[in-house]
N, C-alpha and C positions, 0 to 999 in steps of 0.2 A: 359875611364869613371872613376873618383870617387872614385866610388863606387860599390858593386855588387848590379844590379840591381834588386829588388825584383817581377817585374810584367812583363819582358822577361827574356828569357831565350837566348844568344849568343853564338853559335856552327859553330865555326871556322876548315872549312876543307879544309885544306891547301891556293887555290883562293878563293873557296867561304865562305860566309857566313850565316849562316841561324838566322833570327831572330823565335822567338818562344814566342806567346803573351800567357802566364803562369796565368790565371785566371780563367782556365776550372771552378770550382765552380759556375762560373757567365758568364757561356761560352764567356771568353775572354772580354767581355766590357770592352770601355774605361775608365778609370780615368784620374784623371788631372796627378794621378803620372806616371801612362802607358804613358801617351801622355809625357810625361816630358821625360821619363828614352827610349822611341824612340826616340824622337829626341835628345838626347845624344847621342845615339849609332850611329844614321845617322851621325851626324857629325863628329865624332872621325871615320868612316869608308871615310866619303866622298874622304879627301883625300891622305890613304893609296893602293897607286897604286896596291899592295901585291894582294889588294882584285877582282879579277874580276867580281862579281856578287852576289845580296844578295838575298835569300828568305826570303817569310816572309809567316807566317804560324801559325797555332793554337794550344795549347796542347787540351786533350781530347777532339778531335773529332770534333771542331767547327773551322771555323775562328773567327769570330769575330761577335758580337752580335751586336754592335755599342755602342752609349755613355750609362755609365751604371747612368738608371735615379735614382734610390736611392742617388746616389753622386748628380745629377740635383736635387732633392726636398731637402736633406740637406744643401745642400753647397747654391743656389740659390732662396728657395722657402720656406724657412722657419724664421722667424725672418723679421727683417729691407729688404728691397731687397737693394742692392749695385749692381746698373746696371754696375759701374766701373771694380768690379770684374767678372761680368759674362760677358763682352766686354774680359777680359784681357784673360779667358779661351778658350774662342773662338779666341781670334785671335793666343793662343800656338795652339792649336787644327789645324786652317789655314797655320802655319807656318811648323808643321809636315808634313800635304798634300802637301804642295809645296817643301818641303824639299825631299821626299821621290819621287815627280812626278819629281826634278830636278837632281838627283843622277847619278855622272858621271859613275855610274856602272849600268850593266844590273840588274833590280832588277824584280822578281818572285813572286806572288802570288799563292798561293797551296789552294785552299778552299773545305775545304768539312764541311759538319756540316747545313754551312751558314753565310753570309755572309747579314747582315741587316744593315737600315740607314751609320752610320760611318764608320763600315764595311764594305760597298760597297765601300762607300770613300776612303779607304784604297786600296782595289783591284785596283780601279780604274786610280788609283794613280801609281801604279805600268804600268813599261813597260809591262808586259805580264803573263796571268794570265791562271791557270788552274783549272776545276771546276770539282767536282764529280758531274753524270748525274740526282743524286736523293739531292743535296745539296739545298738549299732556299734560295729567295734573293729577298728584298722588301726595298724600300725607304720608313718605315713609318712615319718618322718625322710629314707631314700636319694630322695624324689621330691623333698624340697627341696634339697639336695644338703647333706644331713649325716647322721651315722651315729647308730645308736640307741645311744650309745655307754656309759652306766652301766646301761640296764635291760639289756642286753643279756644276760647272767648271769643274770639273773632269769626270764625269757623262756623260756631256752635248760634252766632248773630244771623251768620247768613243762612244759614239753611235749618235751619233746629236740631234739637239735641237727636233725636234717631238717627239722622241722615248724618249727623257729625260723628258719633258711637259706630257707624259701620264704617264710613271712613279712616278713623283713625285707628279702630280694635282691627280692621282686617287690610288696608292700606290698600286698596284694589286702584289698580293706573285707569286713567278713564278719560277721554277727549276732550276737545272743548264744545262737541254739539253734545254729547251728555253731560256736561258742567252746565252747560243752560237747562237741559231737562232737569237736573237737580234744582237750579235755581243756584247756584253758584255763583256764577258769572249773567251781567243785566242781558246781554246782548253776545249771538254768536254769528260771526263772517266768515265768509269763505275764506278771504288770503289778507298777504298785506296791505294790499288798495282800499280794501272794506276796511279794516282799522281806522287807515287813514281817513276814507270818506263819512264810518264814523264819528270819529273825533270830531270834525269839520262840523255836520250837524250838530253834538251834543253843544258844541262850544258856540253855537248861532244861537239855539235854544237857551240858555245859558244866559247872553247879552239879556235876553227880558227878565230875567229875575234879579231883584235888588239886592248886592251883595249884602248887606246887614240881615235884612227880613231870610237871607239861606244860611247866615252865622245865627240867628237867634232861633231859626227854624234846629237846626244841625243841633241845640244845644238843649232843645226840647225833648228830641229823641231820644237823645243819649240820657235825660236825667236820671234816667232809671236802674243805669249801668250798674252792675257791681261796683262794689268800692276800689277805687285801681290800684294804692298803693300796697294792700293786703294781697291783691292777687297777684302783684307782678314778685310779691315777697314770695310769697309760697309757691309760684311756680318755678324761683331761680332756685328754690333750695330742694326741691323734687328734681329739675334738672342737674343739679352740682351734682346729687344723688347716686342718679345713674349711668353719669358721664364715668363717676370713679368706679361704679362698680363693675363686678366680672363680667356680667353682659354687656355693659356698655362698650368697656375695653373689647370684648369677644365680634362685637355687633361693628364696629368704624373698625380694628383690623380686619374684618370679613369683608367690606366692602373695598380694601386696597389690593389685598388678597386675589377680588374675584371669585370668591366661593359662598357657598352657605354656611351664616354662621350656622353655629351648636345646637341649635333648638332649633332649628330646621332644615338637618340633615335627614334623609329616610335611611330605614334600618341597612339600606345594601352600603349607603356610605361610610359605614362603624363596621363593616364586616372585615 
């Protein structure tokens, strides 16, 4: 990279690597520069053989909260809208998911805190994830009135189209010991020690397999993927979509707000 990156943090130990999304203040959400300064670093590891496997992980306490919408109403919702540019954030956003789902190294998800909208997208993305028993995890993108619109693919890998259809039509918050009964998440612990203990086996486990034979393995599974550049197209321009429109707008001021948006206020709130 460049540069030192300011919204991860890279802790190189010896094979592996651990990424570390550095935004606790705003537990970890994404920005355009987070999503930027990741896919940097996936790339510059992709293909440095040195590395057998990457985590990815949160500072203080969370994983990843998902897209941080302050940056969505300034950058997107305020002034002239340039549907140009909010296509062009979404499909860097797209480009990191499939980057990080196609990485010829074993790559690891550690979540406690929680892991929301983008955030899920991120685990989900990941070969194999681990989840503390008391951590949170909800697709809320349709309450704000926008679609989950690049993890969606990812989501829909891990757990099947049913179980992804009620997730993201009904957005219901749910643990991390029911994220393993879903099958969400590979593995669920009680607190941070289990993470860490963990991690510590996967990556023992790990040493016996040959990193090429899990790069050519990785590339077998995936052959079957949709086509990536059609989807991550048609998802940015579904998301520009809805970012400009009345809901959208209606949906990210309701959550600054503190209220229900319009479409799910009950009749005594219109009285």
């Amino acid at each position: 990279m460049s540069k030192t990156p300011e919204t991860i943090e890279l802790i190189r130990d010896g094979h592996w690597m651990t990424i570390r999304l550095n935004r606790p203040e705003r537990r970890n959400a994404m920005t355009r520069q987070m999503t930027s300064e990741l896919t940097d670093a996936l790339f510059a590891l992709r293909d440095d053989r040195a590395v057998r496997g990457i985590t990815l992980r949160g500072n203080g306490g969370w994983f990843c909260a998902g897209g941080d919408l302050a940056e969505f109403r300034t950058d997107f919702q305020s002034g002239p809208p340039d549907r140009a540019d909010i296509e062009a954030a979404s499909r860097a956003a797209g480009t990191l998911f499939h980057l990080l789902n196609t990485m010829p190294q074993v790559t690891l998800a550690l979540v406690e805190g929680g892991a929301m909208a983008g955030g899920l997208g991120l685990m989900c993305a990941c070969d194999i994830s681990v989840a503390t028993e008391d951590a949170t995890f909800a697709l809320t993108e349709t309450t704000l009135g926008l679609p989950p619109a690049q993890i969606a693919p990812f989501v829909r890998s891990r757990v099947g189209l049913a179980k992804a259809r009620q997730m993201m039509l009904t957005a219901p918050r749910f643990t991390g010991t029911e994220a393993g009964r879903l099958g969400l998440v590979s593995t669920v612990v009680t607190d941070h020690d289990g993470l860490e203990a963990e991690e510590a086996r996967l990556r023992a486990a790990l040493r016996l397999c040959a990193p090429s034979a899990v790069a050519v393995t990785k590339k077998i599974l995936l052959d079957r993927v949709e086509d990536n550049d059609t989807t991550i197209l048609s998802a940015a321009s579904a998301f520009a979509g809805c970012i400009l429109s009345d809901e959208g707008r209606e949906g990210v001021a309701s959550f600054f707000e503190k209220r229900r948006p319009s479409w799910a206020r009950m009749p005594e709130d219109q009285a």
